[in-house]
C-alpha positions, 0 to 999 in steps of 0.5 A: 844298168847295174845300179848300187844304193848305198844306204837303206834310210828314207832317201837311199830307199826313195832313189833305189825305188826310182831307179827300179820303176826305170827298169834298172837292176838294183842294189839297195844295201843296208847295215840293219839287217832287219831292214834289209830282210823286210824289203826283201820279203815285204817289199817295205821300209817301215822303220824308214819310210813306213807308208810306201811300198817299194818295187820288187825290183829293189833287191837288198844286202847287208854284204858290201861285197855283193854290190862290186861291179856296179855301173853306178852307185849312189852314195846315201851313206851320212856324211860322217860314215863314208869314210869308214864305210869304203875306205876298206872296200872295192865297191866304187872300183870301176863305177860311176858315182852320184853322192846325195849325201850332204854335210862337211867331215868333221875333223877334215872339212871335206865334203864328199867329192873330197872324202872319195878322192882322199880314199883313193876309191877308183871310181871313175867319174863324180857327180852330186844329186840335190835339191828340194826332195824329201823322200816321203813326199818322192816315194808318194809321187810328189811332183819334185824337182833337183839337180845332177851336177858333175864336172863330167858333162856325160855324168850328170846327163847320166845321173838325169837319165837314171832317176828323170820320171813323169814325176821326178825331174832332173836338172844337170850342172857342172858347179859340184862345189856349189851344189856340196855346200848347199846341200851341207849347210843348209841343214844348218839353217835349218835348225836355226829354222827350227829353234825359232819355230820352236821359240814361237817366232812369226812368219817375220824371223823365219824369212830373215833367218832363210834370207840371211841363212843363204847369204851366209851359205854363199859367202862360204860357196863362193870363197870355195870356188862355186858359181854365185848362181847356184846359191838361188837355184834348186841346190841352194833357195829350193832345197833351203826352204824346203828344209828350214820348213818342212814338217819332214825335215829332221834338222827342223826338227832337232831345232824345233825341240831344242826351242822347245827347251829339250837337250841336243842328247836327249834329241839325237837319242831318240831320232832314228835318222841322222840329222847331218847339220849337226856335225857340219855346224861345228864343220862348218865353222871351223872350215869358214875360219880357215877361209876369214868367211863370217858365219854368223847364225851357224856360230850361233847355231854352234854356241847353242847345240855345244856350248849351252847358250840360251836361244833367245840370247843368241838371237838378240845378239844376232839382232844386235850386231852392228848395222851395214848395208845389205 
């Protein structure tokens, strides 16, 4: 197949790298043309994923254009820049398309799936890929398991055939809201996981925030349509502990140095990765208000990233909230 990844970070590169060891023509497109030039003559993404080599296969291009006529293409484009990526472009015309990029538009509430049928993109088919897969540990040849989910049997069977490796296993499913919402809002448990990391906190907080932090993420599932079942699959528990407890996981991270005392500026600043939880908190919560749901780490999440209030003070008020039955 003519394979398209848009989006030349850690994950794009890792699924592009895959896609080629499966024989598959690809495209992996980039907007640094740095980067773009290295994987091309070096065969590496050092800014990326600077240990791995990639397969030669993997051609790269900062020409939107030249990935027109795909039979498939990954979307692995930050959530906040799809829109402003493809809304003037004919890339997806004709195509199948797997999103692996997980927050919520801010502004619109929207995840991916809704984003591409808001633009009118003339793919033919959806599908999402998520689960617990860092991309450092994928392109090391890490045993890693995730999840194809479409409302298109024949998608997500295809997604599976595409990336299933010795190493790399793909599950399928037909819950795609389910899958969206747990590959948005965990990021947002995620640095909730962090500032308590950060803070010092034990082993204690850290199983309650994941514990309640899904409760949370499918209450909102569910109230959007999803299948309660996912929430406790790869999509939802796997990918939430990965994320909340990585060493790799950049919304840990920007948790972490929050706890740690540094601002949310000076954070984002110095990362070269986007850490999608923060724009989908803010998304989050004003979706869940629409919806009467209640989330209250993300709240507290938001009051601290944006609203300046004290980490330790936003935890005790969470301890503090009246008490009722699991």
């Amino acid at each position: 197949m003519r394979i398209t990844v848009l989006g030349a970070g850690a994950w794009g590169t890792a699924l592009a790298a895959i896609a080629a060891e499966n024989r598959h023509d690809v495209t992996l497109w980039g907007r640094e043309p740095h980067v773009v030039d290295e994987i091309n003559s070096d065969h590496r993404n050092t800014l990326f994923l600077p240990n791995a080599t990639l397969p030669a296969a993997v051609h790269a291009t900062t020409v939107l254009e030249d990935t027109i006529g795909s039979d498939l293409v990954v979307i692995a484009v930050p959530t906040q820049h799809i829109r402003s990526t493809l809304s003037t472009s004919d890339v997806l015309r004709g195509a199948h398309v797997v999103s692996v990029a997980k927050g919520i538009e801010v502004g619109t509430h929207l995840r991916v799936s809704q984003i591409l049928e808001s633009l009118r993109a003339g793919n033919t088919s959806f599908g999402v890929l998520s689960g617990p897969s860092h991309a450092e540990e994928v392109i090391a040849r890490m045993p890693t398991t995730v999840v194809a989910a479409s409302t298109l049997a024949d998608v997500a069977l295809l997604a599976q055939h595409v990336f299933s490796t010795d190493v790399f296993r793909v599950y399928t499913s037909d819950d795609v809201t389910g899958v969206e919402v747990c590959g948005a809002l965990k990021n947002v448990i995620a640095i909730a996981a962090g500032i308590v990391d950060g803070l010092g906190m034990g082993d204690n907080t850290k199983a309650a925030l994941i514990t309640r932090g899904l409760a949370e993420i499918s209450r909102l599932g569910v109230a959007l349509g999803a299948q309660q079942q996912t929430f406790y699959g790869l999509a939802g528990l796997g990918d939430l502990i990965v994320t909340c407890a990585s060493r790799h996981s950049r919304n840990r991270f920007v948790g972490d140095e929050i706890g740690k005392g540094r601002t949310l500026q000076d954070i984002l600043m110095h990362m070269t990765a986007v850490a999608e939880g923060v724009p989908t908190t803010r998304a989050a919560l004003e979706l869940a208000s629409t919806l009467g749901v209640e989330l209250p780490i993300t709240e507290k999440v938001a009051a601290i990233l944006f609203d300046g209030e004290e980490p330790r003070s936003a935890i005790r008020n969470l301890m503090l909230r009246p008490v009722k039955a699991e």
